[in-house]
mmCIF file of the N, C-alpha and C atoms, coordinates in Angstrom:
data_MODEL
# 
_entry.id   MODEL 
# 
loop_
_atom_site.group_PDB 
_atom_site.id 
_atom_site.type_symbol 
_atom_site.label_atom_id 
_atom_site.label_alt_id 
_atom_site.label_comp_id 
_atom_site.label_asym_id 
_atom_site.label_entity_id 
_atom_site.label_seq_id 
_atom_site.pdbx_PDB_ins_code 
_atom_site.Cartn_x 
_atom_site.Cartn_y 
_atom_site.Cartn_z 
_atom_site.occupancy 
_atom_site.B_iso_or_equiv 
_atom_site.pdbx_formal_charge 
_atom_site.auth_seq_id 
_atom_site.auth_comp_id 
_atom_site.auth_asym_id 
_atom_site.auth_atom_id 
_atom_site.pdbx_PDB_model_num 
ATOM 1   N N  . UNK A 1 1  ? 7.963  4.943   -4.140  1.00 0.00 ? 1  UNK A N  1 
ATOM 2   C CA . UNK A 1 1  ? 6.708  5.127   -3.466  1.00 0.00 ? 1  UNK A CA 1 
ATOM 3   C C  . UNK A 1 1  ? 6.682  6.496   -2.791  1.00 0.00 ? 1  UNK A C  1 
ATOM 4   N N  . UNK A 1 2  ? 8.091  6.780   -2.010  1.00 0.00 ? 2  UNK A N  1 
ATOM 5   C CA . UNK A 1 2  ? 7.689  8.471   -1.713  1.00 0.00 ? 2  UNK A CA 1 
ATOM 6   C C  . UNK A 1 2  ? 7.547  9.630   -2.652  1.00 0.00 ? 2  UNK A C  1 
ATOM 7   N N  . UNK A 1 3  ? 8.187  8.851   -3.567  1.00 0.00 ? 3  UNK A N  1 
ATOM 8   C CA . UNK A 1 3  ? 7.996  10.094  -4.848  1.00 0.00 ? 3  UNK A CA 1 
ATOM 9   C C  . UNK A 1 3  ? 6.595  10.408  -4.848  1.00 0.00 ? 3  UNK A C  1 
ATOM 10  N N  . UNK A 1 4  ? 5.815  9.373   -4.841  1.00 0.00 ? 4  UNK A N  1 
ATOM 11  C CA . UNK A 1 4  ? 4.304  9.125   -5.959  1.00 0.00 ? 4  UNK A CA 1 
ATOM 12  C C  . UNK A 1 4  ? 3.561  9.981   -4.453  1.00 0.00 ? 4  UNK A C  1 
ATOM 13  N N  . UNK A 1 5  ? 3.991  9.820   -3.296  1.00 0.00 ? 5  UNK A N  1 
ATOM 14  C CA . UNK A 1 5  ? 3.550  10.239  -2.161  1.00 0.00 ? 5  UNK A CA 1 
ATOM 15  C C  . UNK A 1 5  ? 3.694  11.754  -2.198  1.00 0.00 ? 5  UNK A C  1 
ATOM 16  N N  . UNK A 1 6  ? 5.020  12.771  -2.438  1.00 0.00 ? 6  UNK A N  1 
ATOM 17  C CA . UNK A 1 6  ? 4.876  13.638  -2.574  1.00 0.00 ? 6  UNK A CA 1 
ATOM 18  C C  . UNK A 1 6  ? 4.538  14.380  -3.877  1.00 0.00 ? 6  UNK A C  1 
ATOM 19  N N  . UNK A 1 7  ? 4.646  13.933  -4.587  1.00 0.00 ? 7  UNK A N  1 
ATOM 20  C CA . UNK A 1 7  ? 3.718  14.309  -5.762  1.00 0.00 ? 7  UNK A CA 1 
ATOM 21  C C  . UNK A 1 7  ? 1.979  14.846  -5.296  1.00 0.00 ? 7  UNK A C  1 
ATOM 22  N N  . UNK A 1 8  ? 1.689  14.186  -4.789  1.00 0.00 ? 8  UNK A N  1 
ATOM 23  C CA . UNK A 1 8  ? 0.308  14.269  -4.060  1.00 0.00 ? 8  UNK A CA 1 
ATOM 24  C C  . UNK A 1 8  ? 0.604  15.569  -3.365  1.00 0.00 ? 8  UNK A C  1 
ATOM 25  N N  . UNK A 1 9  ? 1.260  16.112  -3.278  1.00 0.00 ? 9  UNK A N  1 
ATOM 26  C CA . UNK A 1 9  ? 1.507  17.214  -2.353  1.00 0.00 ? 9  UNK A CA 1 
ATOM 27  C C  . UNK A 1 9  ? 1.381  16.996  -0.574  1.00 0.00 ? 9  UNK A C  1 
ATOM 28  N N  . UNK A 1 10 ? 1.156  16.019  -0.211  1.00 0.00 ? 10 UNK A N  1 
ATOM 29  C CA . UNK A 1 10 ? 0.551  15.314  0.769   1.00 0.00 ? 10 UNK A CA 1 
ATOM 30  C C  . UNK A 1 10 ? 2.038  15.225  1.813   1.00 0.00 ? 10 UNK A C  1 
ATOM 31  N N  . UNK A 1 11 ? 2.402  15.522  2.860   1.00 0.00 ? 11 UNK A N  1 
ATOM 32  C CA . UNK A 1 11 ? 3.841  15.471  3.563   1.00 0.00 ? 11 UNK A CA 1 
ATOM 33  C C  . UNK A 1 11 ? 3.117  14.242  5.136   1.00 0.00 ? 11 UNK A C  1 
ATOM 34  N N  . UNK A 1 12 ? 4.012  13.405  4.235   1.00 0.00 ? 12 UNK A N  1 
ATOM 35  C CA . UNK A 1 12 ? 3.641  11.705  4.738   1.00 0.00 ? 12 UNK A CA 1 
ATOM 36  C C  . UNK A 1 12 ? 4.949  11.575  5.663   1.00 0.00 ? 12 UNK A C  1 
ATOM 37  N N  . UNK A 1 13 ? 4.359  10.975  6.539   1.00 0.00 ? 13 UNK A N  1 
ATOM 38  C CA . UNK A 1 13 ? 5.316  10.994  8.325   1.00 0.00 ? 13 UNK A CA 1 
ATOM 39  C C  . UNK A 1 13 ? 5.876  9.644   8.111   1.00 0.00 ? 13 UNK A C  1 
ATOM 40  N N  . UNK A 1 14 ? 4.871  8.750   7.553   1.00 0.00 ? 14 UNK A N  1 
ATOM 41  C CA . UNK A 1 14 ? 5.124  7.326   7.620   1.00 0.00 ? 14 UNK A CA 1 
ATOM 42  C C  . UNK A 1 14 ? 4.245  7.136   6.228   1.00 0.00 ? 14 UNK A C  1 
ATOM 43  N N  . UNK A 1 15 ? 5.236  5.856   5.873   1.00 0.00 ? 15 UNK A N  1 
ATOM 44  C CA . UNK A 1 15 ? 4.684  5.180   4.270   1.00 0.00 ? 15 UNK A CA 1 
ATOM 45  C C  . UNK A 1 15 ? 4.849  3.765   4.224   1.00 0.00 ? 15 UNK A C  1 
ATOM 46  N N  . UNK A 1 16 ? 3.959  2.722   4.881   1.00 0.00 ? 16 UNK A N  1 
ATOM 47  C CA . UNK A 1 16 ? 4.340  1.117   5.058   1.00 0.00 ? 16 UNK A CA 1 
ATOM 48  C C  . UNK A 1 16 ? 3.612  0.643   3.382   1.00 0.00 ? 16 UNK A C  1 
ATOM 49  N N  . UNK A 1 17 ? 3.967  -0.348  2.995   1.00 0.00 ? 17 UNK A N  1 
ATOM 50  C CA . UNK A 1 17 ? 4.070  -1.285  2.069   1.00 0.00 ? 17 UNK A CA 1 
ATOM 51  C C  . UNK A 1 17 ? 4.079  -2.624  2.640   1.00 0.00 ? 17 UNK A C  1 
ATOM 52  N N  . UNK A 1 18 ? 2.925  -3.343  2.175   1.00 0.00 ? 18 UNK A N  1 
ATOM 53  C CA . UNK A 1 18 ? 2.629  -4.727  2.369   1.00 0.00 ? 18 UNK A CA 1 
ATOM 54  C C  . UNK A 1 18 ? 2.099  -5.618  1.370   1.00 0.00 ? 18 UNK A C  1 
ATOM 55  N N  . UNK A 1 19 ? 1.809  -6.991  1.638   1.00 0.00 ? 19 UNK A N  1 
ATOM 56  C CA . UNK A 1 19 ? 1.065  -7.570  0.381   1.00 0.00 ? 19 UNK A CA 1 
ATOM 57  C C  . UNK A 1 19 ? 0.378  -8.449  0.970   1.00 0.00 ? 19 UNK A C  1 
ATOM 58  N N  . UNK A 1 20 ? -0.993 -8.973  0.608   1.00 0.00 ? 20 UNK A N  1 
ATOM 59  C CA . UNK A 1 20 ? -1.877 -9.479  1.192   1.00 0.00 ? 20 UNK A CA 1 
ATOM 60  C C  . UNK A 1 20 ? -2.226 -10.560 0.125   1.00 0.00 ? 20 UNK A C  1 
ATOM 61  N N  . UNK A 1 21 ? -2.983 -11.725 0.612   1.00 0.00 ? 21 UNK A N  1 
ATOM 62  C CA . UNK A 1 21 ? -3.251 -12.924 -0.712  1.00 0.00 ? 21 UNK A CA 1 
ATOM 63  C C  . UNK A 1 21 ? -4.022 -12.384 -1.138  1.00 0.00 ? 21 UNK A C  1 
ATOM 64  N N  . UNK A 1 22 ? -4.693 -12.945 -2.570  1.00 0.00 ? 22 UNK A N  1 
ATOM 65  C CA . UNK A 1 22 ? -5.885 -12.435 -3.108  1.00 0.00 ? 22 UNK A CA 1 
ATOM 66  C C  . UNK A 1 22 ? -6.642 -12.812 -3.266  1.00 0.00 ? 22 UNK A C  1 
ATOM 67  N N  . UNK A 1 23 ? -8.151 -11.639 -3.061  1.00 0.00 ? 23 UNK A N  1 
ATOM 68  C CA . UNK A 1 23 ? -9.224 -11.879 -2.287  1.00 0.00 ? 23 UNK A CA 1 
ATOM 69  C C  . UNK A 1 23 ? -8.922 -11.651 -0.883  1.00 0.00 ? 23 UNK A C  1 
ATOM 70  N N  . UNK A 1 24 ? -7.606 -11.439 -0.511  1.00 0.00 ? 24 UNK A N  1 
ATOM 71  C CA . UNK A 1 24 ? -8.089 -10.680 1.533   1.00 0.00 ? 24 UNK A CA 1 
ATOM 72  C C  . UNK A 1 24 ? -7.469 -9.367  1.108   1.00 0.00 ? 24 UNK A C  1 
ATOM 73  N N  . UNK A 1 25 ? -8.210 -8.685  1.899   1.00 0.00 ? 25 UNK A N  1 
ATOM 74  C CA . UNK A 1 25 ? -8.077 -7.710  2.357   1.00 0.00 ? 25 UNK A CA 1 
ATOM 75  C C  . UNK A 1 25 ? -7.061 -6.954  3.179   1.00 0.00 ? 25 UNK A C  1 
ATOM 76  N N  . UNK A 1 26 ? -6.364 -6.179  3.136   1.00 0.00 ? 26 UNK A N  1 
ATOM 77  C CA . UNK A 1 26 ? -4.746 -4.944  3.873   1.00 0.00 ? 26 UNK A CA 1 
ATOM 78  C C  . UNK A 1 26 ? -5.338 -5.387  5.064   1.00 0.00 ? 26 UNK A C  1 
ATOM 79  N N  . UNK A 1 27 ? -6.456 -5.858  6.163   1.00 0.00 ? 27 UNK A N  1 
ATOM 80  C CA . UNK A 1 27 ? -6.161 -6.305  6.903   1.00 0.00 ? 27 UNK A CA 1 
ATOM 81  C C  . UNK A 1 27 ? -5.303 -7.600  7.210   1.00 0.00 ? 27 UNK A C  1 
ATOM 82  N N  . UNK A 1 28 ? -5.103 -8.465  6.794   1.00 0.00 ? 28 UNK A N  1 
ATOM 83  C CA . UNK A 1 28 ? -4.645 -9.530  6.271   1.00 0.00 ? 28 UNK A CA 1 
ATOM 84  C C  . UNK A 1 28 ? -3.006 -9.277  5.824   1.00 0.00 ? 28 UNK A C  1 
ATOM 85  N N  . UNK A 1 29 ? -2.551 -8.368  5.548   1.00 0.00 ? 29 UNK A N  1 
ATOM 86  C CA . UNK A 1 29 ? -1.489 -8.393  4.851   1.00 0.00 ? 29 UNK A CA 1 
ATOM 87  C C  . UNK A 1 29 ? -0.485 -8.104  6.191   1.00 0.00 ? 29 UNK A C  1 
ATOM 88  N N  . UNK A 1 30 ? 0.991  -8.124  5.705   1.00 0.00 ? 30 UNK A N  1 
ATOM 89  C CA . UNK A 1 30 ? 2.075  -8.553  6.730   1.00 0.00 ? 30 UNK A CA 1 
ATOM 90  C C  . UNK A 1 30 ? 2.620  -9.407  6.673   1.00 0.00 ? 30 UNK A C  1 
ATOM 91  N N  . UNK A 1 31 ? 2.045  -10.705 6.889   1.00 0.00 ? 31 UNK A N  1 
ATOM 92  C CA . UNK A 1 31 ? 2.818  -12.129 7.654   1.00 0.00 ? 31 UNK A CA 1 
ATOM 93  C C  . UNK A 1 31 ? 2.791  -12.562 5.904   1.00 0.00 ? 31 UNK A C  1 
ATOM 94  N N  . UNK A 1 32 ? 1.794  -12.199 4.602   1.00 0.00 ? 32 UNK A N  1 
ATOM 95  C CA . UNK A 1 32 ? 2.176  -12.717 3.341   1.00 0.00 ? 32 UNK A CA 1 
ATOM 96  C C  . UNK A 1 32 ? 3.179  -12.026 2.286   1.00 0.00 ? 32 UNK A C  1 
ATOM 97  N N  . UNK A 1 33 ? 3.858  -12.874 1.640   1.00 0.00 ? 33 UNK A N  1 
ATOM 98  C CA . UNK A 1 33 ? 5.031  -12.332 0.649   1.00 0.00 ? 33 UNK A CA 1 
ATOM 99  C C  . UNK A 1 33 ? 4.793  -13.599 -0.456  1.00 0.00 ? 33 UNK A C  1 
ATOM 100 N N  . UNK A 1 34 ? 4.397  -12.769 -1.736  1.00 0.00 ? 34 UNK A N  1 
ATOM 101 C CA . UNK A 1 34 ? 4.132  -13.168 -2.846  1.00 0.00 ? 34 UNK A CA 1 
ATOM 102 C C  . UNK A 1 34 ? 5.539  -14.153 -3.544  1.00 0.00 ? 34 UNK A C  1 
ATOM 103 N N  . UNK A 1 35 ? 4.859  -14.941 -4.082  1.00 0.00 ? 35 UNK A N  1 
ATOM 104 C CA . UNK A 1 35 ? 6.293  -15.589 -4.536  1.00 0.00 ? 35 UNK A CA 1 
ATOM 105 C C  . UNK A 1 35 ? 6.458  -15.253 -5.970  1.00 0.00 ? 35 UNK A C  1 
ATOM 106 N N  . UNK A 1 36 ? 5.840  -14.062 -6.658  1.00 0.00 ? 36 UNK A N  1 
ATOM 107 C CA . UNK A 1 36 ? 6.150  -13.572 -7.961  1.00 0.00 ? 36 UNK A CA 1 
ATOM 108 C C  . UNK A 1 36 ? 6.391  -14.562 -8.961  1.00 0.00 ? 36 UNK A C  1 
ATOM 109 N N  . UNK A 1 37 ? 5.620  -15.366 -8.731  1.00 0.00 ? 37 UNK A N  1 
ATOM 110 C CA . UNK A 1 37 ? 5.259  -16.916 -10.143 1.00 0.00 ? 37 UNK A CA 1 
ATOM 111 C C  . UNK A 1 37 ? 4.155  -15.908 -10.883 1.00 0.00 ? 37 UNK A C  1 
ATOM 112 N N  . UNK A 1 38 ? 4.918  -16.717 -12.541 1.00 0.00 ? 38 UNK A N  1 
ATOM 113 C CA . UNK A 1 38 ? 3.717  -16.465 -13.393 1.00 0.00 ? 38 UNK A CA 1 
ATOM 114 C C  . UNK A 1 38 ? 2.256  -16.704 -12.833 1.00 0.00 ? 38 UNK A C  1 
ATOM 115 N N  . UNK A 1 39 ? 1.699  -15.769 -13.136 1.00 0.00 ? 39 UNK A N  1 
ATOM 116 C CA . UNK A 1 39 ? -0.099 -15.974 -13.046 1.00 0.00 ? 39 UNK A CA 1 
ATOM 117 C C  . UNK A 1 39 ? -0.015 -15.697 -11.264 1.00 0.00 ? 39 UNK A C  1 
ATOM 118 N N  . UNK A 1 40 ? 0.314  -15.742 -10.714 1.00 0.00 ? 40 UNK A N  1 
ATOM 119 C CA . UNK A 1 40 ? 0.276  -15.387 -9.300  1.00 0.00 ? 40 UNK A CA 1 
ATOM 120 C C  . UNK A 1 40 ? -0.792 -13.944 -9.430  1.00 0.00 ? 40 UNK A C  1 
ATOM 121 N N  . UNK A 1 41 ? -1.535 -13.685 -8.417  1.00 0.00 ? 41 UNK A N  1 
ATOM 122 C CA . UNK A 1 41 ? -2.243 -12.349 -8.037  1.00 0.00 ? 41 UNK A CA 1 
ATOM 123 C C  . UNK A 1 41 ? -2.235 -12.174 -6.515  1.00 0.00 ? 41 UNK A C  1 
ATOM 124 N N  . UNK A 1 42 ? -2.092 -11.096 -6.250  1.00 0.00 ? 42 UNK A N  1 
ATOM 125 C CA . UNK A 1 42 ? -1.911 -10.723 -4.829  1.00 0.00 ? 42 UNK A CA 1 
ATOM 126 C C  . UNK A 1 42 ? -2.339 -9.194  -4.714  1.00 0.00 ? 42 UNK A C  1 
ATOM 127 N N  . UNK A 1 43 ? -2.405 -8.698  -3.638  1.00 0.00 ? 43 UNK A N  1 
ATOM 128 C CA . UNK A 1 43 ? -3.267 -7.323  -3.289  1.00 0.00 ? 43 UNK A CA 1 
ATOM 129 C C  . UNK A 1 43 ? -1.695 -6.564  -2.636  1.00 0.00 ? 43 UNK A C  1 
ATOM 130 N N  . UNK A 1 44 ? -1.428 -5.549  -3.426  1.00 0.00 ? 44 UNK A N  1 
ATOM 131 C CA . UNK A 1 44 ? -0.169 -4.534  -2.568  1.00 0.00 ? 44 UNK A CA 1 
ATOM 132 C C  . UNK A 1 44 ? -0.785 -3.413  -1.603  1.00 0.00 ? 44 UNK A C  1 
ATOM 133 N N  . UNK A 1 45 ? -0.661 -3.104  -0.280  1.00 0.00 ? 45 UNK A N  1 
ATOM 134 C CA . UNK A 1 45 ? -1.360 -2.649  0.620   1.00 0.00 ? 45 UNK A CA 1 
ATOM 135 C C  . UNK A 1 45 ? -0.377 -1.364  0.765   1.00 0.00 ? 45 UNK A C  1 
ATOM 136 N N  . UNK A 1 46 ? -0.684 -0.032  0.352   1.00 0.00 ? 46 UNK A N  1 
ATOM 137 C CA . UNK A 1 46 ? 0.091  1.165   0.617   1.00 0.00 ? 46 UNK A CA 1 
ATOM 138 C C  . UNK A 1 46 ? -0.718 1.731   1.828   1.00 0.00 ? 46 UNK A C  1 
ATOM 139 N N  . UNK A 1 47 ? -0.201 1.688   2.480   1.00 0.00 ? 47 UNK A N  1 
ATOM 140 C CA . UNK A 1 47 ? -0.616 2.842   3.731   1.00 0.00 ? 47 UNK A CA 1 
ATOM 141 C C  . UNK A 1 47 ? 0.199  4.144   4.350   1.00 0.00 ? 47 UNK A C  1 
ATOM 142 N N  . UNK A 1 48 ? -0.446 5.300   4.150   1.00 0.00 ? 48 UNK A N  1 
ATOM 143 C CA . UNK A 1 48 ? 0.429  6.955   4.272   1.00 0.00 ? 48 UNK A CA 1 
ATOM 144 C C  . UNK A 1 48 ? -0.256 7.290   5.455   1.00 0.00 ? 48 UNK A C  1 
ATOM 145 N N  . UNK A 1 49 ? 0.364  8.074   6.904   1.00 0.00 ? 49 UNK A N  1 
ATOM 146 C CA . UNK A 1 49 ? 0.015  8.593   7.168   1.00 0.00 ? 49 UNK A CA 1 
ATOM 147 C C  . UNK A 1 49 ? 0.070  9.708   7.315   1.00 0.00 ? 49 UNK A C  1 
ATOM 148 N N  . UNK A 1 50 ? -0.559 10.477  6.868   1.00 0.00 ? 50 UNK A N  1 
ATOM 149 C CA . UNK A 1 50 ? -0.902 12.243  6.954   1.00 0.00 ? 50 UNK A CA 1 
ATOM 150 C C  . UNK A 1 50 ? -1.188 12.875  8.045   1.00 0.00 ? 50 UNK A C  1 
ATOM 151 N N  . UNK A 1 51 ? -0.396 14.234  8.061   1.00 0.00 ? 51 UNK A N  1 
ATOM 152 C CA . UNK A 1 51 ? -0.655 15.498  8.883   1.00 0.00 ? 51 UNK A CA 1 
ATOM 153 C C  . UNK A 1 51 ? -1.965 16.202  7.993   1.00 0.00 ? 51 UNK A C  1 
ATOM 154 N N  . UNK A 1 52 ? -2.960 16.419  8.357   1.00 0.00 ? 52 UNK A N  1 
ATOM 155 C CA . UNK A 1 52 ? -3.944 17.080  7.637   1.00 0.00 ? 52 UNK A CA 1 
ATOM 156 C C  . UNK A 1 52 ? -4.108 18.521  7.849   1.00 0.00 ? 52 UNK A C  1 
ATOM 157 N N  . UNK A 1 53 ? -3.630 19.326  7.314   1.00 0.00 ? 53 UNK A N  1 
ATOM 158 C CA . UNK A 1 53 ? -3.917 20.609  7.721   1.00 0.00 ? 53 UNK A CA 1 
ATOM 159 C C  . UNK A 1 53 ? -5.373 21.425  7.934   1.00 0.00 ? 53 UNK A C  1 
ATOM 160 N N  . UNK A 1 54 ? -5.377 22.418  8.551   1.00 0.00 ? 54 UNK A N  1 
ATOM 161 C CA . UNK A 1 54 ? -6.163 23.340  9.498   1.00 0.00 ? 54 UNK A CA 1 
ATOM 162 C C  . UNK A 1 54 ? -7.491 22.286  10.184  1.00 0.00 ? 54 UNK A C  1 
ATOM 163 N N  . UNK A 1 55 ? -6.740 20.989  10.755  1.00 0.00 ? 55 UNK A N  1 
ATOM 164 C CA . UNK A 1 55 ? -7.320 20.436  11.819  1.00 0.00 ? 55 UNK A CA 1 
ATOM 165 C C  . UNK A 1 55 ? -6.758 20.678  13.148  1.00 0.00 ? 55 UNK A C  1 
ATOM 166 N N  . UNK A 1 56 ? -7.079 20.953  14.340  1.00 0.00 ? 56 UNK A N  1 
ATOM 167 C CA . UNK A 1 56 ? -6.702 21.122  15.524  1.00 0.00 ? 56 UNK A CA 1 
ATOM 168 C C  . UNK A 1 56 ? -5.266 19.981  15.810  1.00 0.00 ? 56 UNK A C  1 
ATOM 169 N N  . UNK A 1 57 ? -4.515 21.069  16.232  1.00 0.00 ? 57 UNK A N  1 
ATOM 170 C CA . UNK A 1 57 ? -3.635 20.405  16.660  1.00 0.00 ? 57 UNK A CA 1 
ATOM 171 C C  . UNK A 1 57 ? -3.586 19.194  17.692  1.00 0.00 ? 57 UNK A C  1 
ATOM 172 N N  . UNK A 1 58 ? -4.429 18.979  18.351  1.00 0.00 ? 58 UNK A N  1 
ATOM 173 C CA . UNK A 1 58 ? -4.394 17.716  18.967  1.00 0.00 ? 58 UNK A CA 1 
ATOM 174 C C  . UNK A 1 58 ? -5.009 16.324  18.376  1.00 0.00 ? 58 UNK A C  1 
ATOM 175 N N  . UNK A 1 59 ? -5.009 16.790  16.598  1.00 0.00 ? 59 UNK A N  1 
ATOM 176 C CA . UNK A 1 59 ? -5.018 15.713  15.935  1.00 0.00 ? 59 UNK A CA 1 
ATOM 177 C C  . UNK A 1 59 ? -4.390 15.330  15.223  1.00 0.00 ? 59 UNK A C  1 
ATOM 178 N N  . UNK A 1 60 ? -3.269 14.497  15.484  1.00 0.00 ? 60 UNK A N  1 
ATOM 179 C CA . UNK A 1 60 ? -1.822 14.263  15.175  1.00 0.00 ? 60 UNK A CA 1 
ATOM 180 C C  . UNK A 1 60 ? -1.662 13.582  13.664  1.00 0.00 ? 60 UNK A C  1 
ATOM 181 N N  . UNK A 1 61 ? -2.144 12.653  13.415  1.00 0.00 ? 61 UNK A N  1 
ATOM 182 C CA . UNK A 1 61 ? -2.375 12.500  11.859  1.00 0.00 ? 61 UNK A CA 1 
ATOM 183 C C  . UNK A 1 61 ? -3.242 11.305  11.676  1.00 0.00 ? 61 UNK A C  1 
ATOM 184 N N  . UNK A 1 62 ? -3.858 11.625  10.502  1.00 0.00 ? 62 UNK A N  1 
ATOM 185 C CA . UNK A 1 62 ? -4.442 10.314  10.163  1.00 0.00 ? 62 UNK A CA 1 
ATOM 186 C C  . UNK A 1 62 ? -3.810 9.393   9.038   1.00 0.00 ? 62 UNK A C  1 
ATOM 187 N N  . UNK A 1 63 ? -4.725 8.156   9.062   1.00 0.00 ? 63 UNK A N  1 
ATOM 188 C CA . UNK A 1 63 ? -4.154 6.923   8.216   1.00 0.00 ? 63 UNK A CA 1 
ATOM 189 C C  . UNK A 1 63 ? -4.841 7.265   6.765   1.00 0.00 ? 63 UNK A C  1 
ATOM 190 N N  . UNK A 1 64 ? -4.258 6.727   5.725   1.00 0.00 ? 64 UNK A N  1 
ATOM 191 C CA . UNK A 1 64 ? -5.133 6.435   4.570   1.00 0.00 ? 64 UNK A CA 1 
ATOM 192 C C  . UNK A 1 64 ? -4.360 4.997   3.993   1.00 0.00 ? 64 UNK A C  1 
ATOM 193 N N  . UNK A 1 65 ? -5.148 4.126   3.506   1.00 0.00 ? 65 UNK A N  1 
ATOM 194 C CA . UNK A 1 65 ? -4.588 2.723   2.481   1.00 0.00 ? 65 UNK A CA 1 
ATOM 195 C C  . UNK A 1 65 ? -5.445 2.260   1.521   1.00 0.00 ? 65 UNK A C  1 
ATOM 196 N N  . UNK A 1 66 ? -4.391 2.261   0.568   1.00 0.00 ? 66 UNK A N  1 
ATOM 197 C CA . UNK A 1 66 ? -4.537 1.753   -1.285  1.00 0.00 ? 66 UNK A CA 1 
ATOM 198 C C  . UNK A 1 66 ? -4.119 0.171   -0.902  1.00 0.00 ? 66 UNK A C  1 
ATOM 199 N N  . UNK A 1 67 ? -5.735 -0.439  -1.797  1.00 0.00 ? 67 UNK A N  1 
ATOM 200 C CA . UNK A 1 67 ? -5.028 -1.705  -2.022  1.00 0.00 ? 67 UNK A CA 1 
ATOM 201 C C  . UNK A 1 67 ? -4.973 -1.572  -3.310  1.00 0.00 ? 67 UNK A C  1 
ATOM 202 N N  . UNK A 1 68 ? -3.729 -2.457  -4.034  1.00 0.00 ? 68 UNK A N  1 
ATOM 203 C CA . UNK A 1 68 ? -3.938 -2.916  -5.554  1.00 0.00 ? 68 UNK A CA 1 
ATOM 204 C C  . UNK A 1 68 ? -4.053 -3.907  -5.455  1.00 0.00 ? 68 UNK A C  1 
ATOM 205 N N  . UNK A 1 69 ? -4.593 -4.312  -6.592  1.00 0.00 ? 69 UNK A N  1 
ATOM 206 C CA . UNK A 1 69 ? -4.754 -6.091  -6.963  1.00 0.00 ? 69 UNK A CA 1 
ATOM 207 C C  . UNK A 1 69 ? -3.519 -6.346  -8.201  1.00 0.00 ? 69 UNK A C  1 
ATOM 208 N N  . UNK A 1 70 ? -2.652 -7.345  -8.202  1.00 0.00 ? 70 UNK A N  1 
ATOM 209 C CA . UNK A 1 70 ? -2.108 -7.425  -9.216  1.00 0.00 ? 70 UNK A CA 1 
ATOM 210 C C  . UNK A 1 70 ? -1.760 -8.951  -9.555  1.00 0.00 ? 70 UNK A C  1 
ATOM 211 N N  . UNK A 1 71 ? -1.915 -8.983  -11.058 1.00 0.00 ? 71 UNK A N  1 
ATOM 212 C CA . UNK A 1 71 ? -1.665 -10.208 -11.462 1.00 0.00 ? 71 UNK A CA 1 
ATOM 213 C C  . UNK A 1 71 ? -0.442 -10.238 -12.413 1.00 0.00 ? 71 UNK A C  1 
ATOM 214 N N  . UNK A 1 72 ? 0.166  -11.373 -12.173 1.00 0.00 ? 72 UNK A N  1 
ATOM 215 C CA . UNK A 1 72 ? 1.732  -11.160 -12.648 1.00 0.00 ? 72 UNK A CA 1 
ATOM 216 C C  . UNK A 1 72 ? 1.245  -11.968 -13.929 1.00 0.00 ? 72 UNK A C  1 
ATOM 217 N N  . UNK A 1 73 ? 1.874  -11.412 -14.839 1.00 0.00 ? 73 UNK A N  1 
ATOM 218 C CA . UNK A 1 73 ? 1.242  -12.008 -16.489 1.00 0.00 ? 73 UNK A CA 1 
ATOM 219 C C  . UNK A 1 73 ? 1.808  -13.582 -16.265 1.00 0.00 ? 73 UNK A C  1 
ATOM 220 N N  . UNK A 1 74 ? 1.082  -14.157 -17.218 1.00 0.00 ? 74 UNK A N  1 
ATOM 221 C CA . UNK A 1 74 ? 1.494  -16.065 -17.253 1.00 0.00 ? 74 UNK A CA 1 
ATOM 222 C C  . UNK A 1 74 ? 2.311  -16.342 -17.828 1.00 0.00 ? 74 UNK A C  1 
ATOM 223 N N  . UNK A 1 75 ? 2.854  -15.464 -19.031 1.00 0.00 ? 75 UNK A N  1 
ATOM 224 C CA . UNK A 1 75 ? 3.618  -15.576 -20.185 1.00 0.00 ? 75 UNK A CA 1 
ATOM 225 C C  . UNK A 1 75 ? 5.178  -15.135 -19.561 1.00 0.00 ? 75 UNK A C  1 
ATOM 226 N N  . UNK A 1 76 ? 5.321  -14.298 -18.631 1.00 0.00 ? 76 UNK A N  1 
ATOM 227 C CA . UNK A 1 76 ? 6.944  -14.363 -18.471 1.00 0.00 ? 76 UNK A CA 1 
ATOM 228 C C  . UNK A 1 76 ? 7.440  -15.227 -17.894 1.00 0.00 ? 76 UNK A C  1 
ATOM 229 N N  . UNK A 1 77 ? 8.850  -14.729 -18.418 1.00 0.00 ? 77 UNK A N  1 
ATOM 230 C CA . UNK A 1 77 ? 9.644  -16.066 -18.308 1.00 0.00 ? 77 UNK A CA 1 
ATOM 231 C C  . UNK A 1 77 ? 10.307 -16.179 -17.222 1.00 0.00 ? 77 UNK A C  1 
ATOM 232 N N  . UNK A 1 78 ? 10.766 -16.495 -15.827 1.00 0.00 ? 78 UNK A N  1 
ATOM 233 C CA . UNK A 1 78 ? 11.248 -16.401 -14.176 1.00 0.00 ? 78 UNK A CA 1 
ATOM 234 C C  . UNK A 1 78 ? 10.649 -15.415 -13.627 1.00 0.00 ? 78 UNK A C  1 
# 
């Protein structure tokens, strides 16, 4: 995940990872952990926060968050 973070060229202070049920929303996510069963779907919540450059320094960084939705195929096997 920091790779894909600096790739972006983007110099990320903090990088949390969560997972949320599906259908809720990265607010929601935290207290859930997917149990990776076939056919299961769940939302992965990336949140970076960024130093944004030539903003005033007394603005220390902001947030950004990716949800994905993902569905674990039905067909594998454990």
């Amino acid at each position: 995940m920091q790779l894909a973070v600096e790739d972006q060229s983007v110099e990320a202070t903090d990088v949390r990872l969560a997972y949320a049920p599906a259908g809720a929303g990265c607010d929601a996510a935290g207290g859930y952990s997917p149990a990776f069963v076939p056919g299961e779907e769940f939302s992965v919540c990336v949140t970076v926060t960024v130093r944004i450059p030539l903003l005033p320094e007394f603005v220390e960084a902001n947030t950004a968050t990716g949800q994905f939705v993902v569905e674990r195929d039905r067909y594998v096997d454990g």
